[in-house]
C-alpha positions in Angstrom: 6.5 13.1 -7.0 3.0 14.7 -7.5 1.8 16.0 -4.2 -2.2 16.6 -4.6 -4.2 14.0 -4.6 -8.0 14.0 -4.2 -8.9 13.5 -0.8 -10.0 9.7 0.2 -12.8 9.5 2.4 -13.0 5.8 4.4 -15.7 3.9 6.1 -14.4 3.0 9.5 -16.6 1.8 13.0 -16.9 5.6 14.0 -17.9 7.2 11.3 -15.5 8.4 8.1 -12.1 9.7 7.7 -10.8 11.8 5.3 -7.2 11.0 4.2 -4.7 12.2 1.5 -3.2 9.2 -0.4 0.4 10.5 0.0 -0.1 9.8 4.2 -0.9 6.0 3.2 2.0 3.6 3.0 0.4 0.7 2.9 -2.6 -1.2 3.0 -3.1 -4.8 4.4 -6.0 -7.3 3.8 -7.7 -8.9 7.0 -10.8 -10.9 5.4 -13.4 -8.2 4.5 -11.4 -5.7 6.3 -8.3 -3.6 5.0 -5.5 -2.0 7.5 -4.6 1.3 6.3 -1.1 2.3 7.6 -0.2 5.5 7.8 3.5 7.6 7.1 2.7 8.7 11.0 2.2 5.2 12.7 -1.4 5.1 12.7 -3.8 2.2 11.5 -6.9 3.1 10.5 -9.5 -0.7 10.1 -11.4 0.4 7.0 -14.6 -1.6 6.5 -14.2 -2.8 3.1 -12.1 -5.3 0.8 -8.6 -4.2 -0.4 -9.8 -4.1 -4.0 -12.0 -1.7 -2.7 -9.8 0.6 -2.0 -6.8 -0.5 -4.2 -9.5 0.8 -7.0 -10.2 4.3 -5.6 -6.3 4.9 -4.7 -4.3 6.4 -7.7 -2.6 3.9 -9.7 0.7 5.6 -10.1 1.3 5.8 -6.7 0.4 2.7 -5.0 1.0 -1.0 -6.1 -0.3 -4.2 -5.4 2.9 -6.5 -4.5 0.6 -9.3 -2.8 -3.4 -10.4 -2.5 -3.1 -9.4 0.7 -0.9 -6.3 0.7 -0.8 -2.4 -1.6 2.1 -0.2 -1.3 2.7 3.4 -1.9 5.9 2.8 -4.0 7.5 6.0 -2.5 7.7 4.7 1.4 10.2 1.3 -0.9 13.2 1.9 0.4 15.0 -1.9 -0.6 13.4 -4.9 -2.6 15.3 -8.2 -1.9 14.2 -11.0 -4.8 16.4 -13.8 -3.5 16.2 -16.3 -1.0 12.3 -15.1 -0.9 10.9 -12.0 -2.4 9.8 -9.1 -0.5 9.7 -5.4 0.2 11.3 -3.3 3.3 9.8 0.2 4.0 11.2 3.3 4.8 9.7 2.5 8.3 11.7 -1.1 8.3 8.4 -2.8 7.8 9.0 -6.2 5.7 6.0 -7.2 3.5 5.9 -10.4 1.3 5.8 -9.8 -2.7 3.7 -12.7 -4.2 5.3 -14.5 -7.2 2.7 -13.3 -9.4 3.7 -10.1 -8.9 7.1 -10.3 -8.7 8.1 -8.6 -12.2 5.6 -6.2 -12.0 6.8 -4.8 -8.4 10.4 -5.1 -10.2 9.2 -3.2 -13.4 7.9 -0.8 -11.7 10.8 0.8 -10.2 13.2 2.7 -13.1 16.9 1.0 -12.7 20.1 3.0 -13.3 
């Protein structure tokens, strides 16, 4: 995994915060907001739509598995696509994959 990212600077309510990409695991749309979820249990309410964000992240890293939801694919620790299709993070968190997207979030993890 590439470690150095360029550094992400977010609008919140207090001002802006300067993140590295790799602390991200995911993101979550709330109307014109997005949730940013951190590796250390923080949220962070950035003040802009997902796409927003989704477009200034870097694209080998994170993936869109949902409208409402971006992963960082190295925090996917299982993808179940039967009986409903969705992700489980390495934190246990449990986020839905959208039909849509179903063969891309599939594709992009190499199978041996």
């Amino acid at each position: 995994m590439k470690t150095h990212y360029d550094l992400l600077s977010v609008t919140t309510s207090t001002g802006m915060r300067i993140l590295n990409p790799t602390e991200i695991m995911y993101c979550a749309a709330d109307g014109s907001y997005t949730e940013i979820n951190l590796e250390c249990g923080e949220k962070i309410v950035f003040s802009k739509h997902l796409k927003v964000l989704q477009d200034n992240l870097p694209k080998e890293l994170f993936l869109r598995i949902h409208h409402k939801h971006l992963v960082n694919r190295y925090y996917v620790s299982e993808i179940y696509i039967n009986g409903g299709c969705h992700v489980i993070l390495k934190n246990g968190k449990k986020l839905e994959i959208s039909l849509k997207k179903k063969a891309q979030v599939i594709a992009a993890f190499k199978k041996i």
